[in-house]
N, C-alpha and C positions, 0 to 999 in steps of 0.2 A: 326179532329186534333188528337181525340186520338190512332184511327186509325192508320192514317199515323206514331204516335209514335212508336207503337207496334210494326208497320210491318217493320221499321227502326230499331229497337233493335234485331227483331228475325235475320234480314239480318246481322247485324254487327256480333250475336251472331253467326251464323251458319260459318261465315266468319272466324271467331277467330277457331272455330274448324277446319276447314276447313285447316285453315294455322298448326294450330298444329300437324294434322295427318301428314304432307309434312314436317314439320318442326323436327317433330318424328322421321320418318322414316331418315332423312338423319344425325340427330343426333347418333342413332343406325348404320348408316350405316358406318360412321365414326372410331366407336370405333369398328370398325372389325378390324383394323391396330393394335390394342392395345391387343388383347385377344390371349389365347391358340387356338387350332383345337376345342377344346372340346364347351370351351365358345361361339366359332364362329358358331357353330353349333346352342347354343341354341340363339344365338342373331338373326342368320338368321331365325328360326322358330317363332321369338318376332316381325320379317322386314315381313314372312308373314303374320301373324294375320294381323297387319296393313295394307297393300294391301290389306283382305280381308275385310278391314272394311272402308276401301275407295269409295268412288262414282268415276264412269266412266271417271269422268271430270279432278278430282285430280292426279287418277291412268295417265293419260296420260301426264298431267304435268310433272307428275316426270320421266315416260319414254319416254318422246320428249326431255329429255335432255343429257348429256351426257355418263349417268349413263353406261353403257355397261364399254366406255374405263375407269373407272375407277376401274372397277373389275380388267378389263386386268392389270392396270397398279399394282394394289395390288398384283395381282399374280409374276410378275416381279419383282418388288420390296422383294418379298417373306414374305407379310406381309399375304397373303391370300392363306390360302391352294388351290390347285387344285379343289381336293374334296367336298370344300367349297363352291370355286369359282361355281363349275358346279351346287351344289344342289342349291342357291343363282339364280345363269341365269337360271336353269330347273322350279325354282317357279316361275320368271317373264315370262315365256312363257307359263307356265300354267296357270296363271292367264288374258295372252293375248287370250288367244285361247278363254276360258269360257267366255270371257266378249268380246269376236266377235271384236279384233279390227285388223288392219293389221300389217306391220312391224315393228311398232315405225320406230327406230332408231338404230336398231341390225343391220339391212344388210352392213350399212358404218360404223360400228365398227370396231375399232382394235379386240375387242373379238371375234367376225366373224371368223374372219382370222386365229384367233390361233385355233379355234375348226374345222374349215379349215384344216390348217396346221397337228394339231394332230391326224383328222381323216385318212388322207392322210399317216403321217408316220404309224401311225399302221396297217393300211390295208395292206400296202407294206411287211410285217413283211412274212415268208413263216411259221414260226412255231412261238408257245409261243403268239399269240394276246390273249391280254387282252381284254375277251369280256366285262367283266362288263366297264371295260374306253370304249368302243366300243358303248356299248349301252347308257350310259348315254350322252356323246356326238351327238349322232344320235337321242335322245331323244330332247335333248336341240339345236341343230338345227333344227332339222324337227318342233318341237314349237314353233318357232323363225323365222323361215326363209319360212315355210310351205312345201318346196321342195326340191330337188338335182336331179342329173342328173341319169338316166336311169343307168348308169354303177354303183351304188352304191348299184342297189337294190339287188345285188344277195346276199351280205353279211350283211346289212343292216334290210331285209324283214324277213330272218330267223331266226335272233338274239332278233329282237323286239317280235314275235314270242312266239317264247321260255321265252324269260321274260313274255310276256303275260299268257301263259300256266300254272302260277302259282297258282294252286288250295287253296289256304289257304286261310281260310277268316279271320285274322286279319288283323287290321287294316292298319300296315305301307303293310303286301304283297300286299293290297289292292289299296293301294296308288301306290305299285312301278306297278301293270297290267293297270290301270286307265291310267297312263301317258305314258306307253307301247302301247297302242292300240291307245291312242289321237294323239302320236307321226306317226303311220301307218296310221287314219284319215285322214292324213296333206299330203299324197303323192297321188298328184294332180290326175284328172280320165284321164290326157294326156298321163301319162306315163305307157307306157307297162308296169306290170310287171308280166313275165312264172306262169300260172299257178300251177307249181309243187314249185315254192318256198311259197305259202301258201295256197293252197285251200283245204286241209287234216287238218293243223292246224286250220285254221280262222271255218272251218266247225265244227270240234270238238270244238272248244271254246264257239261258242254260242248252240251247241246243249247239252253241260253240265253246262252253265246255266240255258237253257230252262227248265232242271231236277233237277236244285241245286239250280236254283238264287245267284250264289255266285260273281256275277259281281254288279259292283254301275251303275245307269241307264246310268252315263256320259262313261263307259266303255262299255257298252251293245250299244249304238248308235253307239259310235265308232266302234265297231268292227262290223258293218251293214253299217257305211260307209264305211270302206277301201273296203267289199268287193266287196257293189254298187258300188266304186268307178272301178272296175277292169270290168261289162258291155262291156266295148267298147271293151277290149282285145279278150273276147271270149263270142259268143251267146248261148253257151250250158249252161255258169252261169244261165241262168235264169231259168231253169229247176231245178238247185240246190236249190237256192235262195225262188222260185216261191212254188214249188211241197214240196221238202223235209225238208227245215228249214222255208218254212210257216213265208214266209217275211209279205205279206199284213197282215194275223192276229197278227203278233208278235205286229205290229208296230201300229197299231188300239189298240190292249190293252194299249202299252206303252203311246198315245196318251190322251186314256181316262184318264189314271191313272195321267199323268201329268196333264191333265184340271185340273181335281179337285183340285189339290194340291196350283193351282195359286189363285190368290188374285186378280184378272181383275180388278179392282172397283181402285187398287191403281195406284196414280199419283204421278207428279212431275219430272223439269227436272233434279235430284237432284237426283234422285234413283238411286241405282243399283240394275239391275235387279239378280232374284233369280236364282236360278239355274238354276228351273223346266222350265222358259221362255228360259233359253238360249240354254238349252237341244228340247226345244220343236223349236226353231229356227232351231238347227240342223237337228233335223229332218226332219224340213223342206224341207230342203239344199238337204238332202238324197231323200226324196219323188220326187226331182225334176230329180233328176240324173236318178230315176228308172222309172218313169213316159216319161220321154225321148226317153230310151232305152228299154222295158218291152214292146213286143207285145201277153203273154199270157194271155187270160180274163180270172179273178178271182170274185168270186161274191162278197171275200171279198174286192173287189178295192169300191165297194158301200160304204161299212162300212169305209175306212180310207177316203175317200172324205167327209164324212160324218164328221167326227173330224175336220179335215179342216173348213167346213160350222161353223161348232160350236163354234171354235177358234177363225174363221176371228168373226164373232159375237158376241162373248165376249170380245174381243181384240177392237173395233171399235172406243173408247175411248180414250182409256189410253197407248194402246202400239202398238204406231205406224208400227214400226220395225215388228211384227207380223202382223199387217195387211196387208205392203205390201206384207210380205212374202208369206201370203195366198192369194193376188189375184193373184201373177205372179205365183203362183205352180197352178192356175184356169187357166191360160193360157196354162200352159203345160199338164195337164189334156187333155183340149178339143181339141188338135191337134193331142192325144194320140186316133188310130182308133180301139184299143183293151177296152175302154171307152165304151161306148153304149151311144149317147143320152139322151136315157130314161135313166140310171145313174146317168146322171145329173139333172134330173129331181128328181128322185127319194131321192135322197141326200141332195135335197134343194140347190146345186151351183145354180142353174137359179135365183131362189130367190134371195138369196141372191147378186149375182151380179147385177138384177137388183138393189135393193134398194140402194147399192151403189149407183150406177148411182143417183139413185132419192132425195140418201142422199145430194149427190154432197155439200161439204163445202169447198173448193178450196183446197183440199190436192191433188194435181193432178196425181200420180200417180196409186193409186188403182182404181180411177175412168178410167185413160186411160187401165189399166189393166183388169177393168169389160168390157169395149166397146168391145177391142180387146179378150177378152172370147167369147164375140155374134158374133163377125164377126168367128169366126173359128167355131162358133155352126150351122153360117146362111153357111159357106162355105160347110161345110161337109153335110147338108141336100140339098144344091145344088147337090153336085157330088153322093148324093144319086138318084139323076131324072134320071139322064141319063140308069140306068140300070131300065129297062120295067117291072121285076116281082119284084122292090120294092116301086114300084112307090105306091100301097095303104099302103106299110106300112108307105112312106115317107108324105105322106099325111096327112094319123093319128095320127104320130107325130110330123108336124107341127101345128094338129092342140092343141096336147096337150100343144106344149111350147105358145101358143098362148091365150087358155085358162088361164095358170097358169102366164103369163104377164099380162093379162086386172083383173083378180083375184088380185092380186100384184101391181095395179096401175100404171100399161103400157102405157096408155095415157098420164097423166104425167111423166114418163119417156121419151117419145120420145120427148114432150117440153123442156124437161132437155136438151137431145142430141141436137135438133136443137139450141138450145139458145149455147152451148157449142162450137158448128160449126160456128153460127153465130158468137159469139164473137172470133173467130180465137185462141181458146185456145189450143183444138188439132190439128191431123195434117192428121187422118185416115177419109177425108171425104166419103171413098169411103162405110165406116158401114151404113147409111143411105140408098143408096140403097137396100143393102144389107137386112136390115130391112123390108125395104121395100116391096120388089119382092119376100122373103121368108118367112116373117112370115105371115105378115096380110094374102097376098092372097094366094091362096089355088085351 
């Protein structure tokens, strides 16, 4: 009974905070109608703190509601500066992006339409644009909205750019490069954009932090997404990417360095996760897009797979979100033919995919994502037979993934998988063959 007292009072109490942060924030939000520019500024910097000291849960409450047109309408009204208004929407979509969520409720805003509308007349302008209204707008839709259409990038890509190129390391330049290159992040890997509108800048910017460190980690990923993000436009990127800015070992240091920093061990649905995890998610995101498209073997492709093994294995617990992330980047690995097998050996993915499996607690998608890893591991040493002088090395590495399964408790893994079959939970019957006709026999 006194139990249940407790654990009733902690809820009530967490609740009353809970309400007060939400109840805070829209009080402050309020007395924006009432202030000077000046005051509005610092109230809006008083609306972030609170955003940042909100959980996931909260933070969406308050942005699944109508909040957008109410900026709009404060601006109309002329109770809310422009200036205000933008830095006000550029913090809620900064804060969207870090904490991984998708569009709220921006894209059917009236606010939309006006940073629409505003981008649109000033692009049109033939002299006198105002780049800084230029960029901040572009900033706060591309955070907001994640995208626009191909015809924007030619003005768009070279201004975020140039904001980004700002070498200073205090603290607010630091802020305005961070949300500059988050903003260039957010432009999708569908869209073309000419490699001469940034592969001179984006290349200088991280090869002078590579010598200066003068980027925050959340601006150093970004600026290694947008430019994974550009892959698909031209194959000579990876030469750039691969050889001269020394992608695989960048991203393995930045890897390591985030492990350690995390706190794995903490729970709760109630948390907001820290930076380090949601920067390390990104990464992830990145690893997948280069893993995709990246047909040069690197030996350092061991060592970032390696990070991965390590992550998904600390992460198995407590942070879901990362663990799927790290089986489906296992799946794009092993279909990647610039991978080696032994790679994956070597790195511990085998391993650890197995145990998945054998862990099996009904979270079902990192376990279909460990299966569907084996069947792309058992396809590629199939289509390795067929060619006659690799037929004993295909052999001695079947027989090594076969070893390092019965070592690792492979027996009962495949009890796992047929009971999994049996009970009609997945839908890939065909891995069991699979299994079958390539690993054991030999």
């Amino acid at each position: 009974m006194n139990n249940m007292s407790s654990y009733n009072a902690d809820e009530c109490a967490g609740a009353i905070l809970k309400m007060s942060r939400i109840e805070k924030f829209f009080e402050l939000f309020s007395e924006l109608k009432r202030c000077n520019e000046d005051v509005q500024k610092q109230k809006i910097e008083e609306l972030n703190e609170i955003i940042d000291e909100m959980s996931d849960k909260e933070f969406e409450s308050i942005f699944a509601r109508q909040t957008y047109n109410k900026i709009n309408k404060l601006i109309e009204e002329k109770k809310l500066s422009l200036e205000n208004a933008i830095l006000l929407t550029k913090n809620i979509g900064y804060h969207k992006i870090t904490r991984n969520f998708g569009r709220l409720r921006f894209f059917l805003s009236s606010m939309r339409f006006r940073i629409e509308k505003m981008i649109s007349e000033e692009e049109k302008k033939k002299e006198g644009k105002n780049e800084k209204l230029l960029v901040d707008l572009y900033e706060c839709y591309l955070v907001l909205i994640y995208d626009f259409t191909s015809e924007l990038h030619s003005i768009c890509v070279p201004l975020l750019l140039k904001a980004a190129m700002n070498k200073e390391e205090r603290k607010g330049s630091q802020k305005d490069v961070e949300i500059a290159l988050l903003a260039l992040s957010c432009i999708s890997e569908n869209r073309k954009v000419p490699e001469e509108l940034y592969l001179n800048e984006i290349r200088e910017i991280i090869k002078y932090h590579q010598e200066h460190h003068n980027l925050t980690r959340l601006s150093y990923q970004s600026a290694w997404l947008f430019l994974i993000n550009r892959f698909g436009d031209d194959n000579s990127l990876e030469e750039v990417v691969v050889d001269e800015l020394h992608f695989a070992r960048e991203t393995a240091r930045e890897l390591e360095e985030l492990t350690r920093c995390v706190d794995w061990k903490k729970n709760g649905e109630e948390k907001k996760e820290g930076k380090e995890v949601i920067i390390i998610g990104r990464w992830i995101t990145t690893l997948n897009i280069y893993f995709k498209e990246c047909q040069i073997r690197k030996k350092e492709h061991v060592v970032i797979i390696g990070c991965i093994v390590q992550m998904l294995r600390a992460a198995k617990d407590n942070h879901r979100e990362i663990r799927e992330k790290c089986t489906k980047l296992l799946i794009t690995v092993s279909y990647n033919t610039a991978v080696e097998i032994e790679d994956l050996l070597k790195c511990g993915a085998v391993d650890v995919a197995l145990g998945e499996i054998v862990r099996f607690d009904l979270i079902k998608s990192p376990v279909e994502d460990c299966l569907k890893f084996f069947e792309n591991v058992c396809k590629r040493l199939k289509e390795s037979k067929e060619k006659e002088n690799e037929e004993t090395k295909r052999k001695e590495m079947k027989r090594k993934v076969f070893d390092r399964l019965e070592e690792e408790g492979y027996e009962d893994g495949i009890i796992s998988l047929r009971y999994c079959f049996f009970k009609g939970i997945f839908s890939e019957y065909i891995l069991i063959r699979y299994i079958g006709d390539y690993f054991v026999y030999c």
